[in-house]
C-alpha positions in Angstrom: 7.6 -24.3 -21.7 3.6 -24.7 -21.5 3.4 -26.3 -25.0 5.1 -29.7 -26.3 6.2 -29.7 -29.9 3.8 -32.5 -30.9 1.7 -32.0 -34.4 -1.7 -33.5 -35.1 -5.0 -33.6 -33.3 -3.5 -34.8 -30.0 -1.3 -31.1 -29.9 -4.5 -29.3 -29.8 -6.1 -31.2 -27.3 -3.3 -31.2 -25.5 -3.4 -26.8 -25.7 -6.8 -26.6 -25.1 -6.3 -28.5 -21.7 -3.1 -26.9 -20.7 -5.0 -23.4 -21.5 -8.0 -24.4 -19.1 -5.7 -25.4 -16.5 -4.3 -21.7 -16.7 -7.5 -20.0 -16.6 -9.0 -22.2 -13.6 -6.0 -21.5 -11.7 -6.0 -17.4 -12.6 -9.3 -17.6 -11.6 -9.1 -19.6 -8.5 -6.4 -16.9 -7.4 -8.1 -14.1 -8.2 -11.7 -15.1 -6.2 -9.7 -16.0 -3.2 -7.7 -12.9 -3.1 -10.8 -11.0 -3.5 -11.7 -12.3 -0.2 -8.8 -11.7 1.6 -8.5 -8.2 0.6 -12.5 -7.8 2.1 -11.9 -9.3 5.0 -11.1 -6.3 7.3 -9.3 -8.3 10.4 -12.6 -8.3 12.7 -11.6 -4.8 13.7 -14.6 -2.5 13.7 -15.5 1.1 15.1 -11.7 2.0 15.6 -12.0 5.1 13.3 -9.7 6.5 10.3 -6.1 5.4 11.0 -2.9 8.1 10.9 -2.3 7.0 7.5 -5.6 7.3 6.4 -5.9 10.7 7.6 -2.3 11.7 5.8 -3.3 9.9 2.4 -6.6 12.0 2.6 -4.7 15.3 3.4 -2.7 14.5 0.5 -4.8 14.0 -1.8 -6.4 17.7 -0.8 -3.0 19.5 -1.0 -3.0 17.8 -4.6 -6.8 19.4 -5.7 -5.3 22.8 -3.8 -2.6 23.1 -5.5 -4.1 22.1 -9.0 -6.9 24.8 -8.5 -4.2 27.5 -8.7 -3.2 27.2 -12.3 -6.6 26.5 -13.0 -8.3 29.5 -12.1 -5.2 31.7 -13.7 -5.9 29.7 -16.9 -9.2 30.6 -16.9 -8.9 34.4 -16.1 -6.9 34.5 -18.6 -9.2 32.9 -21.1 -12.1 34.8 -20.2 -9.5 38.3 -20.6 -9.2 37.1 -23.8 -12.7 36.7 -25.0 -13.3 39.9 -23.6 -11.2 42.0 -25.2 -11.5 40.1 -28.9 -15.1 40.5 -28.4 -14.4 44.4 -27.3 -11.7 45.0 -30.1 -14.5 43.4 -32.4 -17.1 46.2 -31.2 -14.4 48.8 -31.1 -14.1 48.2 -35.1 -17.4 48.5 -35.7 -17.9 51.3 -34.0 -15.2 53.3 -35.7 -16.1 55.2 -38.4 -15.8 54.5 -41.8 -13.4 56.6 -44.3 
């Protein structure tokens, strides 16, 4: 429990402390993981890893295979603007009775 069940002025003091103890700490963790997830290990110049290269590959399969539908939606989508816009010409075309 992060609170005590005391009333009065005291209880909101003691809050506001037990609040900024949180936050510092949150914040304390948060800059120092920053920094460890920058530091690269000293290794430099080695290149894109296996795993690298696979997570890149993937992510093109994904694009390839997301182009597909895409293009068939929009064929489709221009088919039919074309042929409302030529059934549109068509009836005014078409005599009158």
């Amino acid at each position: 429990m992060l609170y005590r069940k005391t009333k009065g002025r005291n209880a909101k003091h003691e809050r506001r402390t037990t609040m900024k103890a949180i936050y510092s700490t949150i914040a304390s963790i948060l800059l120092t993981a920053t920094a460890a997830l920058a530091y690269d290990g000293g290794a430099s110049g080695e290149g894109l890893s296996f795993m690298m290269i696979a997570f890149m590959g993937f992510g093109a399969v994904i694009l390839v295979f997301q182009i597909f539908p895409a293009l068939i939606l929009f064929c489709g989508m221009v088919k039919g603007i074309v042929s409302a816009t030529r059934s549109t010409k068509d009836a005014e075309a078409a005599p009158k009775k």
